[in-house]
N, C-alpha and C positions, 0 to 999 in steps of 0.2 A: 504494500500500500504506500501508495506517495505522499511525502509531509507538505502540508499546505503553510501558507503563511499570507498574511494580508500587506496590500502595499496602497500606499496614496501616489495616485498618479501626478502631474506636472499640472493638467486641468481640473487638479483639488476632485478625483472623484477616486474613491476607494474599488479596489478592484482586487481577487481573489487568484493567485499565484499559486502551480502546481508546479514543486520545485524538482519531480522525478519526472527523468525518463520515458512518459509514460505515452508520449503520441508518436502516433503512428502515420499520421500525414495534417495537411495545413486544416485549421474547425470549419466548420460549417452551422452557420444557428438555423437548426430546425426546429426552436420550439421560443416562446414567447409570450406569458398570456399578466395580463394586467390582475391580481390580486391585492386580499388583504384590506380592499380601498377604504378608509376612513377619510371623515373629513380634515385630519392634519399630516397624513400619509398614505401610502401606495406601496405595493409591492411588485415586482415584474419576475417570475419565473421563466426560465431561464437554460435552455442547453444547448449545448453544441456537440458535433462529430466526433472529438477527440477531446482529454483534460485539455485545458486552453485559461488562460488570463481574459475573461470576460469585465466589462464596466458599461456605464450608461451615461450617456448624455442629456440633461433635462433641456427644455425651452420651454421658451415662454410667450412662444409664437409660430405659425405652421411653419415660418419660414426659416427658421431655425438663425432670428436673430439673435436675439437676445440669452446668451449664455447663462442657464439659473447655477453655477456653479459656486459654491460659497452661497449660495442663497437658501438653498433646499440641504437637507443634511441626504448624507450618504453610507448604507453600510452592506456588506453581503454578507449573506448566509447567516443573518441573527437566529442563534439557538436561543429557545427561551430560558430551557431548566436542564434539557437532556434529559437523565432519567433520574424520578424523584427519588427513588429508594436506597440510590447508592450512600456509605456512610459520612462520606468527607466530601470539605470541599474541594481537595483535589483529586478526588475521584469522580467528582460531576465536570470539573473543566476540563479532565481527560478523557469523559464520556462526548462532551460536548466537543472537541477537537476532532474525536473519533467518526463522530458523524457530519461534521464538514469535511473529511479527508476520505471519509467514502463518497460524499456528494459528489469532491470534484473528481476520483476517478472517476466517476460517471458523466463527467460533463457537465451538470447540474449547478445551479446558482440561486439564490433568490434575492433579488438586492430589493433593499427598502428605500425608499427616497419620503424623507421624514422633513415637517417643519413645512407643508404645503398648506394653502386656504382652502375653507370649505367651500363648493361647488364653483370650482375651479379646475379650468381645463388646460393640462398641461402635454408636453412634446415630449416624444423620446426617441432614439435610436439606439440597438444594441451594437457594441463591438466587441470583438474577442480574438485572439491572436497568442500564437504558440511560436515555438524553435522553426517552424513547419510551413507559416504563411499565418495568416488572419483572415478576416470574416466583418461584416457590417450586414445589419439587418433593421429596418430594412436597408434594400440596396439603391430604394430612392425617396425621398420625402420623409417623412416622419409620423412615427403611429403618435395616439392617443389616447389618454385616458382623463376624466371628471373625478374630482373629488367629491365626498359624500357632504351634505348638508351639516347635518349635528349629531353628537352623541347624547342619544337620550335613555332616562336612567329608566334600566331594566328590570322590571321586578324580578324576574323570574329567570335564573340565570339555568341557561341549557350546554349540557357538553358533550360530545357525539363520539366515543371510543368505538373503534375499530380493529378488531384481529387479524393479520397479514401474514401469512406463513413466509417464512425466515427465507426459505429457496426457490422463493417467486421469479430471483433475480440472480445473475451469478456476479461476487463470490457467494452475497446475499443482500437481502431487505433493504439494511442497513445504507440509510443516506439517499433514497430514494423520496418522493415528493408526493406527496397527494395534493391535489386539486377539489375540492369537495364544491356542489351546484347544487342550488336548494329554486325550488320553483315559488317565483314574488320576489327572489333578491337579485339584487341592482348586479351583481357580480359574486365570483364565486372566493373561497378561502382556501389558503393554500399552509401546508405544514411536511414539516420532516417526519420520516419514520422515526419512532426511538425520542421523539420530542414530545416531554412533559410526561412520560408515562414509561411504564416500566415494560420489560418484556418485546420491546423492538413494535408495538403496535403503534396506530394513528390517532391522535387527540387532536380534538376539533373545539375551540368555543366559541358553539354556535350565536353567542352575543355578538358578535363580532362580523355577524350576518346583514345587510340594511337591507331597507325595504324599495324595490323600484320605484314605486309611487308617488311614498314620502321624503325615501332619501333619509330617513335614520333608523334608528335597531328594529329589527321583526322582533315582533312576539309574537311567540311559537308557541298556538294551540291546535289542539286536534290533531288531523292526520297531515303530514307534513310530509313531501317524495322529497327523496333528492339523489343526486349522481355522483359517483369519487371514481376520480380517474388516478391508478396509479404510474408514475412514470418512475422508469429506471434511464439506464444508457441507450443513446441512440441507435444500437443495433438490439434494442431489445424488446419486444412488443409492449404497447400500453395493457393495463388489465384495469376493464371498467366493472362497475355491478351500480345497478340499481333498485332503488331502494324506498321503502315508506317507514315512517314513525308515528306515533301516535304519542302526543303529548297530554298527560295528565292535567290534574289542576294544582297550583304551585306545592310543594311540600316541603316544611323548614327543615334542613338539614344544619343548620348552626346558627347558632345565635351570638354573637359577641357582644360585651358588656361597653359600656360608654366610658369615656375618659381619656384624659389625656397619656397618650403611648408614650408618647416621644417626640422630639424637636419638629413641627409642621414646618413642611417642606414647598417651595414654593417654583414655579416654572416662569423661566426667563426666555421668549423668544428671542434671539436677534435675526433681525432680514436687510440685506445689505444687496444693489446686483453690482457693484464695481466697486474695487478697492478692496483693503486688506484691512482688516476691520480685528481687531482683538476685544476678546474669543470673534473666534471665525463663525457665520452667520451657522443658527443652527438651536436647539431647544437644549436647555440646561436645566438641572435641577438643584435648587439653591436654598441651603436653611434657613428659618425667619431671624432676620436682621444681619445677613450678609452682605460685605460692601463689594458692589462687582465693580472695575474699572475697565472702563470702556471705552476703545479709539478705532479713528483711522490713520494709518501712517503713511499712506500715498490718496493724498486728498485729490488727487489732477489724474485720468487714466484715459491713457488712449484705445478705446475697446473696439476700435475696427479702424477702416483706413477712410480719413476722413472724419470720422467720430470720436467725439471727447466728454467724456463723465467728470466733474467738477462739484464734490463736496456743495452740497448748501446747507447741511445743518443736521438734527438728529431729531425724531419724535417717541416721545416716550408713552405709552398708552396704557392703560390698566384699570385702577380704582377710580384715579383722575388723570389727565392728560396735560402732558407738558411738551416744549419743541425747546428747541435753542439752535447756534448758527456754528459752533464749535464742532471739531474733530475728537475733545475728549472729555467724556463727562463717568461722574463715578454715582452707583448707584446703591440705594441701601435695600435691600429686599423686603417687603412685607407684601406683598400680593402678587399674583401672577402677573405679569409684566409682558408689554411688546417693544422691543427696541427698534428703531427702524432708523435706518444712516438714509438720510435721502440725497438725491444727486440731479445735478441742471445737467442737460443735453445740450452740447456746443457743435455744430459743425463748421467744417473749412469754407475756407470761401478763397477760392484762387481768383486773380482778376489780371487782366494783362492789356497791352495795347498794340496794333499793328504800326505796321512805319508808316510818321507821317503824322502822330498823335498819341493824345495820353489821355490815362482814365485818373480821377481823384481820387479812390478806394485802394490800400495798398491788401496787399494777403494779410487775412486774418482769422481766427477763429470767434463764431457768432452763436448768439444764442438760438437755441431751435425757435422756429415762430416768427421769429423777430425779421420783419423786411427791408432789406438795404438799398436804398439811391444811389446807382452809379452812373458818373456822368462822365463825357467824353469831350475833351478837349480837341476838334483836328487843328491841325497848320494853316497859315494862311494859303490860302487857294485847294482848300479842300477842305470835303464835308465826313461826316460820319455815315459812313454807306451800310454796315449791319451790326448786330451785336451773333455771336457765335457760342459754341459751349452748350451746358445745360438751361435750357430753354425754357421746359415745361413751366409752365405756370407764372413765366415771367411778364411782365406789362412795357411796350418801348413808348415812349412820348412820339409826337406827331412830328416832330424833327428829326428822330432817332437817333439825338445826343444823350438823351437819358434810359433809363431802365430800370422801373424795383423789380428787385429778387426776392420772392419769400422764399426765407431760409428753412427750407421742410426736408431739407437734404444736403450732402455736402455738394459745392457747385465749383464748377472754372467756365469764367464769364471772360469774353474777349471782347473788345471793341476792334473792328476793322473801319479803313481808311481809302478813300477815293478820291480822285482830282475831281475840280471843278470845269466844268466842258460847256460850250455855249453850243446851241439846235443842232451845228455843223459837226463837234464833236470838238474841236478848237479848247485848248488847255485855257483856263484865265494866266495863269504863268507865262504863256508864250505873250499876248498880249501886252503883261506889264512887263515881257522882259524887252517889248520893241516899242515901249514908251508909250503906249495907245489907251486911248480911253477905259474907265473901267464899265463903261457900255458896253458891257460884251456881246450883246443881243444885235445891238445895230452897227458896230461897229465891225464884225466880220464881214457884213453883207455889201460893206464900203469900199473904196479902193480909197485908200491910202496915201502912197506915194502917186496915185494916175499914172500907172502904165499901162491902163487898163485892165487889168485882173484882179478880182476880188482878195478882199483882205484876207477869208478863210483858204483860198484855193491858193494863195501863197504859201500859207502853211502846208496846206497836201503836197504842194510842191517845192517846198525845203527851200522856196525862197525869200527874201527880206521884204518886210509887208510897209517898208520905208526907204526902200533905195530904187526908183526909175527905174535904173537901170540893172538890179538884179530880177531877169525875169525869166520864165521858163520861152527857151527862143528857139525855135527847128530851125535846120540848115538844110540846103539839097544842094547837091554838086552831083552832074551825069558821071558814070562812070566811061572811061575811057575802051573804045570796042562796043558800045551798047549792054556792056556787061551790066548793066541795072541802075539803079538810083539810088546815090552814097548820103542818108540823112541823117544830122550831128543834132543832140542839143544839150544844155547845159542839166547838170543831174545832181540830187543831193542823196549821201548817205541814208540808208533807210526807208529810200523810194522805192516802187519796183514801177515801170513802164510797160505799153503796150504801145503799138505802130497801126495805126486804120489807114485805110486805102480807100475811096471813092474813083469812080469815073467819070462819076454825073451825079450833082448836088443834088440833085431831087432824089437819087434813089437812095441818097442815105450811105453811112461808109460799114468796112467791113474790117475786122483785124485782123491782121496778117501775119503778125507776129504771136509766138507765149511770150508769159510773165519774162520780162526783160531787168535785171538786177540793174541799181544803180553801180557804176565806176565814175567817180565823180572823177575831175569836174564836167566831165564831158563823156555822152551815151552815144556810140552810130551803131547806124543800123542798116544796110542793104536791101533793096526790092531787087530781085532779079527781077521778077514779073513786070515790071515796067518798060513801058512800048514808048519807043521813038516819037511817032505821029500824033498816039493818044493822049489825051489832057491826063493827069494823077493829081488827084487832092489830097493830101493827108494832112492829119492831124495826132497826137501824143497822149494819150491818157497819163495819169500818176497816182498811183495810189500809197500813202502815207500807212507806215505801219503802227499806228496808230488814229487812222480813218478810214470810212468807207472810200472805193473810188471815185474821183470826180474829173471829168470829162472837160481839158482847158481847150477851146480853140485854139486855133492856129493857121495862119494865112494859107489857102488854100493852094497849092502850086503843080503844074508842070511844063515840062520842055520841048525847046523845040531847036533845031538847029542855030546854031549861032546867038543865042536870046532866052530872058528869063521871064516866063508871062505867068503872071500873077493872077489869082482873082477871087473875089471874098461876098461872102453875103453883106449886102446893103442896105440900108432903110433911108428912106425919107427924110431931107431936112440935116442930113449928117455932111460933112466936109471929112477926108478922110487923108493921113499922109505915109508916103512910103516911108523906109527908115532899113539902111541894111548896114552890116557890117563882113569882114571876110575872115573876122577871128571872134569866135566866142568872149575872149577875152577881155578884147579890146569895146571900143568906144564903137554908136549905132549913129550913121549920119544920113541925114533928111536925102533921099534922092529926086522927089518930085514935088511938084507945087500943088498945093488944094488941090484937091478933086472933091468934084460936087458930087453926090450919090447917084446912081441909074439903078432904084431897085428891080428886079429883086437880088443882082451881083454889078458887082464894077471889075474892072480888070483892068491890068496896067503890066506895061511890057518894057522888060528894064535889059536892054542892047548894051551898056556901057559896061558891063561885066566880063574882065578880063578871060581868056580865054583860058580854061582848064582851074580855076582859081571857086575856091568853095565859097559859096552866100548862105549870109543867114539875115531873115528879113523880120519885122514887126512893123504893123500897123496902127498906127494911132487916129482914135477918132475923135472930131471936136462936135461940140454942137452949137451954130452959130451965132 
């Protein structure tokens, strides 16, 4: 037979160590049943596959938050007496050792979880683990059990002895478990063989029985059925029998005389769910006018990630009620007593800011409940575009510089950060970095410097929305042999270009070219496709990698022997002047005089161009 010994685990839960040899492979819990239930305790029976180090985990919620560890007391395998008849008392604690060291050969456990409230519904899960592997039951979520209402006084006190033959079990009896189910009670009662009675049989008191309905003690009259299921080891079959009784009407078997015995003794609950509380949370029994001293010594605890338990004080309950705000108070006993360490819920609050901007909340820990104001500072020429993080249940102002968080959880709250952009997509930054109004609405839609081109489409086009003469400019120069038409214009980092082709202004143009990279300062680009005889229009799209594309005109052109003819849509009322130059670089000089408008095009044919020498031309229009 293997020597048992008890151990307290690391999460304060008492757990039943089989220090032999005795498994044969990793446990398995195939057994589980809630007993014992009273309204300040619970029992859970208990086996597994092989001897195994079995314990239990309480909660105090299905979700298996809140740890009752230190809260609820803990014990396995409570023998009440063993067996009455032996003559000494170290004959009965080695009766009593006897039969917790045959329990856990068998696998068997009964653990108590004591110091719980009445009709109260608490969590469990088993674990158990040997030399061999381990076991958890269950293997998802967590069972349950309710506490009983009250303990009410029983007149009539019943107790239900059992005779079990010894070689039910092998080696025997001994340390094996009944289950006993009586028909009206809320739950069934569970006991060792060899426990409180002599001769290796089963003792039962039936007081100890409540009633479904009412939820405190049956009283047992008349005929009364019930079921005792015996268990041994998990390779050994159950042996049930069912059964009736018939209860009399009460009859006095003892009478004792009144008076004072001896020193009245009195019950000290402590309940505590964080921190380390001396005596550890848990029911005492304490003689009248004993001074308990009582603390916490880690009043701050961090019980999850994110989560912080924070001392606020202690309540004392009993004949009268008292509270205070202290970790240490000393008490003098005279009536049963409740101590209770109470604790405030703090959660984190992380808070951060994207580039570009800041928030006014630094990290901190907050009280549960309590709702924070975060506000968002961005940079000049930008706004506060989202808040990011844990969301749920948070509220943003109609600017969406501000945000309350109610703190019902731990949170990380971000502010992010956006440029400010007029209709066209145009940064306000660019604007004040080219000295222009902070009308950003009408002031894109203007030209600027008058070179014709809008103040935004300078920006698509990477050019200065204040210098004349930086302007997005096409070149054509014929290629020499008919080998196509060689078109330059000026290009900015960032751009990408496209090349359109027309034949005929009415039908509209076509692209001819893909996505064309900027190489600044200067983009060409080739048309083979281009015919001697035929007119060619082109024109330069740009698109900004940072805008949609936008479509710049550009003076319609093509060639013909010896001469450069031009020719551009027209309106009414306009005066229009040529303007060419033969290096990007360089300076744009007037080549013709007014020309009055002939809509719906004008056209003008410029002979004075060097032979073999590249042009690049702009039009300027006045209105008279």
């Amino acid at each position: 037979m293997s020597k048992i010994r008890y151990k307290r685990t690391g999460a304060g839960v008492i757990a039943l160590l089989a220090l032999a040899a005795g498994a044969a492979a990793a446990p398995e819990i195939d057994l589980c049943i809630p007993a014992n239930i009273t309204p300040s305790q619970f029992d859970l029976v208990v086996r597994t596959s092989e001897p195994a180090v079995s314990w239990v985990e309480v909660y105090a919620d299905p979700a298996g938050l809140t740890n009752l560890s230190g809260v609820v007391g803990m014990e396995v395998s409570p023998i009440t007496t063993g067996d009455p008849s032996l003559p000494t008392s170290y004959d009965r604690r080695m009766n009593q050792q006897a039969i917790q060291d045959a329990a856990a050969e068998k696998g068997l456990a009964l653990h108590r979880i004591s110091g719980s409230d009445p009709l109260t519904t608490y969590y469990y899960r088993v674990q158990a683990t040997n030399s061999l592997g381990s076991a958890v039951w269950p293997t998802n979520g967590l069972l349950s059990v309710t506490t009983e209402l009250e303990n009410d006084f029983v007149l009539e006190s019943r107790q239900l002895l059992l005779q079990v033959n010894p070689d039910v079990f092998d080696p025997s009896a001994e340390g094996a478990l009944g289950v006993l189910s009586a028909v009206g009670a809320s739950g069934p009662i569970a006991a060792f063989v060899g426990d409180g009675v002599s001769g290796g049989d089963l003792y039962f008191d039936l007081s100890s029985l409540f009633s479904d309905s009412t939820h405190v003690n049956m009283a047992l009259t008349g005929t009364q059925e019930f079921e005792v299921v015996l268990y041994g080891g998990a390779d050994e079959a159950e042996l049930t029998a069912s059964f009736s009784v018939s209860f009399s009407d009460a009859a006095e078997v003892a009478l004792a005389s009144t008076g004072m015995m001896a020193v009245p003794t009195y019950i000290l609950d402590i309940r505590s769910i964080a921190g380390m509380s001396i005596p550890a949370p848990g029911i005492y029994t304490n003689d009248l006018g004993s001074v308990i001293s009582c603390s916490v010594t880690n009043t701050s605890v961090i019980t999850s990630e994110g989560v912080k338990q924070v001392l606020a004080g202690w309540t004392l309950d009993g004949a009268d009620s008292s509270s205070g705000t202290g970790s240490l108070l000393n008490i003098t006993v005279s009536t049963n007593l409740v101590l209770t360490w109470n604790w405030d819920t703090k959660y984190w609050l992380d808070t951060g800011a994207g580039i570009h901007g800041q928030v006014d909340e630094p990290d901190q820990w907050v009280d549960a409940g309590s709702v924070v104001t975060i506000t968002a500072t961005p940079d000049q020429f930008y706004h506060t575009d989202e808040w990011s993080g844990d969301l749920s249940g948070t509220t943003v102002s109609t600017n969406a510089n501000q945000i309350d968080v109610p703190m019902s959880q731990p949170r990380s709250i971000f502010a992010l950060f956006a440029e400010n952009r007029d209709a066209n997509g145009v940064p306000q930054r660019w604007f004040y970095d080219n000295g222009l109004s902070n009308a950003w609405e009408s002031v894109g839609v203007q030209d600027a410097d008058g070179d014709g081109v809008l103040t935004w489409h300078e920006w698509v086009a990477g050019t200065s929305p204040v210098d004349i003469a930086d302007v997005l400019a096409l070149g054509i120069e014929p290629k020499p042999g008919l080998e196509g038409m060689l078109l330059a214009w000026s290009s900015a980092a960032g751009c990408t270009y496209r090349v359109w082709c027309s034949t005929n202004l009415l039908e509209g143009f076509v692209a001819i070219s893909d996505e064309l990279s900027a190489s600044p300062p200067v983009n060409t680009f080739i048309d083979y496709s281009a015919s001697e005889n035929n007119p060619a229009f082109y024109r330069i799209s740009v698109e900004s990698g940072n805008a949609e594309a936008s479509q710049l005109e550009v003076p319609q052109t093509y060639t013909s022997e010896g001469r450069m003819e031009l020719t551009w849509p027209s309106v009414s009322g306009r005066v229009y002047t040529i303007w060419r130059s033969t290096d990007l670089g360089g300076d744009f000089e007037s080549i013709s005089d007014p020309i009055e408008a002939t809509p719906p095009t004008n056209s003008y044919v410029d002979s004075s161009l060097p032979d073999g020498a590249a042009a690049y031309y702009r039009i300027s229009v006045e209105k008279p």
